[in-house]
C-alpha positions as a printed NumPy array, in Angstrom:
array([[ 132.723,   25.71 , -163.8  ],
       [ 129.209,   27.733, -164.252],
       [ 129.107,   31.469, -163.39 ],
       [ 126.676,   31.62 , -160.562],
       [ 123.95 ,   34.411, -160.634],
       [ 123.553,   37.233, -158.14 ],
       [ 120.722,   35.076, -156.039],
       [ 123.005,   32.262, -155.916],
       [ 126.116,   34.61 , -154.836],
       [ 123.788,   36.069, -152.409],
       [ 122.178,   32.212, -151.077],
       [ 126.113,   31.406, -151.525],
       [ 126.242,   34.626, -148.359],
       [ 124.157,   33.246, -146.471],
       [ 124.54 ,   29.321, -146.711],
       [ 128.464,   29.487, -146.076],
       [ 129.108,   32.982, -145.237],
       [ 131.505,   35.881, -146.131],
       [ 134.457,   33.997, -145.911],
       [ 133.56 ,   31.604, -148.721],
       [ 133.124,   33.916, -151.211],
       [ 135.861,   35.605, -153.513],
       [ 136.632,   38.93 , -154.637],
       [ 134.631,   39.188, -157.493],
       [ 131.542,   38.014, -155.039],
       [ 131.827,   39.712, -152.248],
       [ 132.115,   42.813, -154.834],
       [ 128.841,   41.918, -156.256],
       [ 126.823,   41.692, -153.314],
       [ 127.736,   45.07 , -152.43 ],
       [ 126.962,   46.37 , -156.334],
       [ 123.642,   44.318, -155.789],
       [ 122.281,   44.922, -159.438],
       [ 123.959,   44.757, -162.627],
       [ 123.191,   47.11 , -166.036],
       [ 122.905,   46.357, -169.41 ],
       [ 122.461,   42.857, -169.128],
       [ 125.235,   42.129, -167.285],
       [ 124.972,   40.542, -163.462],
       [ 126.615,   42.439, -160.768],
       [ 128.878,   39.557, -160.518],
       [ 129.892,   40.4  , -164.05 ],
       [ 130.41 ,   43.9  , -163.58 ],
       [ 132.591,   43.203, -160.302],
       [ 134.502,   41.086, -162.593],
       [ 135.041,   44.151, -164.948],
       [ 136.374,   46.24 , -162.039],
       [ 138.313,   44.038, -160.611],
       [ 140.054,   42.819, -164.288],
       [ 140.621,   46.481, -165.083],
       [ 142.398,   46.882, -161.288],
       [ 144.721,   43.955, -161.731],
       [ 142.541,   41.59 , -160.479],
       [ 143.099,   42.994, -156.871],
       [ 140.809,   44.562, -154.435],
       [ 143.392,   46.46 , -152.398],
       [ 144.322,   48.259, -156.397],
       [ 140.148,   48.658, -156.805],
       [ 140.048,   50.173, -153.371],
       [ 142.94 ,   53.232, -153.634],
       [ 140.694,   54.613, -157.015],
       [ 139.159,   57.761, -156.791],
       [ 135.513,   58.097, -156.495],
       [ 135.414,   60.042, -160.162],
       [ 137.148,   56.999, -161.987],
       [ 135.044,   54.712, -160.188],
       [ 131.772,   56.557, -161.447],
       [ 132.836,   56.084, -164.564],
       [ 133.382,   52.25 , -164.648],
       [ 130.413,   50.651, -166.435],
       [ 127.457,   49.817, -163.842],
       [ 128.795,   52.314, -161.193],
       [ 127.539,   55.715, -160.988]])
């Protein structure tokens, strides 16, 4: 299966709503620009893989370990 870009995740949003989209989406919509060549997508990937792959994990970080996650700051 082909990553999608940020526009599609974002057309993704608004074609079939919130509910259709994972973790790793909805992540990226709210980190909205990636860095370094990476998409946001990519980089919500990142923090999600480094958290266990879980959102609730990702969530319960402090905001100093989260600044210093690649494409957060």
């Amino acid at each position: 299966m082909e990553k999608l870009t940020d526009r599609q995740v974002r057309e993704k949003l608004a074609s079939r709503g919130v509910a259709a989209l994972c973790d790793a989406e909805l992540l990226s919509i709210i980190i909205r620009d990636g860095i370094g060549g990476k998409s946001a997508l990519e980089v919500a990937e990142g923090l999600l893989d480094s958290n266990d792959g879980s959102l609730a994990l990702l969530a319960r970080n402090e905001i100093g370990r989260l600044r210093m996650s690649e494409g957060i700051g």
